[in-house]
Each structure stands twice: as C-alpha cells, then as structure tokens.
N, C-alpha and C positions, 0 to 999 in steps of 0.2 A: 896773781889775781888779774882779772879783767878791766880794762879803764873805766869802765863804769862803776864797778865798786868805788873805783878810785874819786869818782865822782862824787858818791853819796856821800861819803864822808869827807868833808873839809878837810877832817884835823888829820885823817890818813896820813901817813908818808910810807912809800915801800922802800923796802929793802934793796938796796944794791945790790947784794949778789947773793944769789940766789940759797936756801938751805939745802944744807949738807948731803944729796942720796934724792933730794924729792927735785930739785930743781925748779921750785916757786920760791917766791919771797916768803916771809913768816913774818905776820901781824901780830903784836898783842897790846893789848891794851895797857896806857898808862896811866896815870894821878886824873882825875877825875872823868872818867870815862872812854879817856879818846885816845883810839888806835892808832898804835906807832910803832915801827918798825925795828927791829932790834937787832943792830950787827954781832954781838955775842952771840946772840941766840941762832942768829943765819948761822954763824961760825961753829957752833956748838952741833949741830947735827939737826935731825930731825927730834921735837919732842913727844914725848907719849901724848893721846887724846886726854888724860886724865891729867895729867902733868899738867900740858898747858892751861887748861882750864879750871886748876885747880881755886885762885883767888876768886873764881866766878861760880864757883861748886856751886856755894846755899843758895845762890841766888839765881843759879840756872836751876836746880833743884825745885826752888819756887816757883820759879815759872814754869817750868814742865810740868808741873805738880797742879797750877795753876790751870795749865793748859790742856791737859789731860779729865782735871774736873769738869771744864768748858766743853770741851770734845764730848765726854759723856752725859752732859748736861744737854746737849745741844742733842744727842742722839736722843735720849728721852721725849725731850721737847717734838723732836719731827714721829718718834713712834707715838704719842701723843698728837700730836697732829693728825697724822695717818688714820690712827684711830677719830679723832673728831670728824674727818672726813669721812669715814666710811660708816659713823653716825649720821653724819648729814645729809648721807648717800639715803640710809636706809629709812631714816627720819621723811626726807622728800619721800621717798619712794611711795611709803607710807600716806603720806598727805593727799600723795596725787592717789593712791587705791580708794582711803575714804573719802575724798571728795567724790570719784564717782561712786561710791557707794552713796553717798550721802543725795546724789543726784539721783539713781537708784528709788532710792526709799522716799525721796521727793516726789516722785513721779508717780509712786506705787502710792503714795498720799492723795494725791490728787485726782487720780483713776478710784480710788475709795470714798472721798468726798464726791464725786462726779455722780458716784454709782450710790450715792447717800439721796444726792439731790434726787434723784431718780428714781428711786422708791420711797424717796418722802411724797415728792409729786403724784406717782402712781398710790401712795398709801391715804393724800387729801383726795384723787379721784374717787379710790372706794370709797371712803367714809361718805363722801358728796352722793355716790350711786347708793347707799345704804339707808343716806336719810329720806331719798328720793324713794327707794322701794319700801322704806319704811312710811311714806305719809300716803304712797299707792296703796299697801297693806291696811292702815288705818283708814283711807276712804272706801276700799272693798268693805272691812269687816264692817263700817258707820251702814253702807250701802246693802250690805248681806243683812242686817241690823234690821233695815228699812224694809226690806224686801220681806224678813222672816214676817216682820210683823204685819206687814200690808199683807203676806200670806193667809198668818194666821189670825188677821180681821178678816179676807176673805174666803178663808177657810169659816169663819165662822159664820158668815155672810150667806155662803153656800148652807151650812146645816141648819140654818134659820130659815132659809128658804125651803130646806126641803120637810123640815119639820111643819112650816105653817101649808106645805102641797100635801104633805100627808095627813096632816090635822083632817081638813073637807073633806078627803077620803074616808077615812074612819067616821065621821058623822055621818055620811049619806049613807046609804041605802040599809 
C-alpha cells in the first residue's frame, strides 16, 4: 500500500514482508475495527476476494445494498430534477408567450375603448345635430303654420275683395 493510506489510519501497521505471489503487504482488519497486519496471512499466500472479506460480508453487503439504493435514489432524484427543469423551462416560456399576449390584448382594449370614446362623441354630436334640426324642423312647420294661415286669411282677403268688386258690377247697369 501507499504512505498515505498508511496515513489515514492510525491504527494501520503493514506488513513486513510482502504476500505470497502479489508482492504488497495484506491488511485485515482486527477486534474492533482497526487494520492490522497479519504475518500468517503474508505467509499464507495470496487470499480469495471473498475469503478475505468474508467477517465483513453482511455488513459490506449493507452497505452496498445501501449504496446502490442511494446511487438509484439520487438518479431518480436528478431525472426528476431534469424533468422540474424542463417544467420550468416550458412553465417561463409560457409566461413570457402570455404576457405578451396578455400585452397584445391590452392594447387591442385600449384601441377599442379609444374607438368607443369616438363614436360615443361622434354619437352625442348627432343627437346635438338632431335636436338642432329637429327645433329647425319645428320652427319651419310653426312658420309654414303661420304663413298657411296668413295665406289663407289673405286668400280670403282677396275673395272678399273681389266679391264686394263684383257685387257694384252686377248692380249697375
């Protein structure tokens, strides 16, 4: 092993001379935790990967077990993520479309109330030009009124006149 291994763990000791066929020291671990060296075991040859770690099975089992739930847990979590993003993508996208829409139809409001005000004004001028040719209308016909009758008081003016010129004609001769 490397000095820095040797480093992390305190309780380490390596092995003097080297195992059997590999030519590194051989760690294992002893009475509560902590790796130590084993001259039987250098002496002893190289051991199987399942051999040596057999005291540590259930509980490297656990944690790979452990670690593998985590690992696909965590993949979930970022496809989920992913997906949140690509919500949040389409969510903005969205926002920023209907605001201008919404700006859009603001405008198209405001060009409709503009064009309201605009024929309401144009619609109080009619009514104004309407009462005005209606009080024209009503002083003609008061005046055509006036006029018929001044006509036909001197229309009658006239046949009274020409009735009492005719009268002294038919009397005389």
């Amino acid at each position: 092993m490397t000095q820095s291994v040797g480093q992390e763990n305190a309780g380490m000791k390596k092995s003097q001379e080297p195992a059997v066929g590999m030519g590194v020291p051989v760690w294992h671990c002893g009475a509560g935790g902590k790796w130590l060296s084993s001259p039987a075991a250098d002496q002893a040859g190289p051991l199987h990967p399942s051999t040596s770690w057999l005291p540590f099975s259930p509980r490297f089992e656990a944690i790979h077990h452990e670690l593998n739930k985590a690992t696909a847990q965590n993949k979930d979590l970022q496809w989920e993520m992913e997906l949140l993003q690509s919500e949040l993508t389409e969510l903005r996208t969205m926002q920023v479309k209907t605001e201008k829409e919404s700006e859009k139809y603001k405008e198209e409001r405001d060009a409709v109330y503009s064009e309201y005000k605009l024929i309401m004004s144009e619609r109080d001028q009619v009514i104004s030009e309407l009462d005005k040719l209606q009080t024209e209308v009503e002083l003609a016909e008061s005046k055509l009124k006036s006029s018929t009758c001044e006509k036909k008081a001197a229309s009658e003016g006239v046949e009274a006149l020409r009735q009492s010129l005719q009268g002294p004609q038919r009397q005389g001769p």
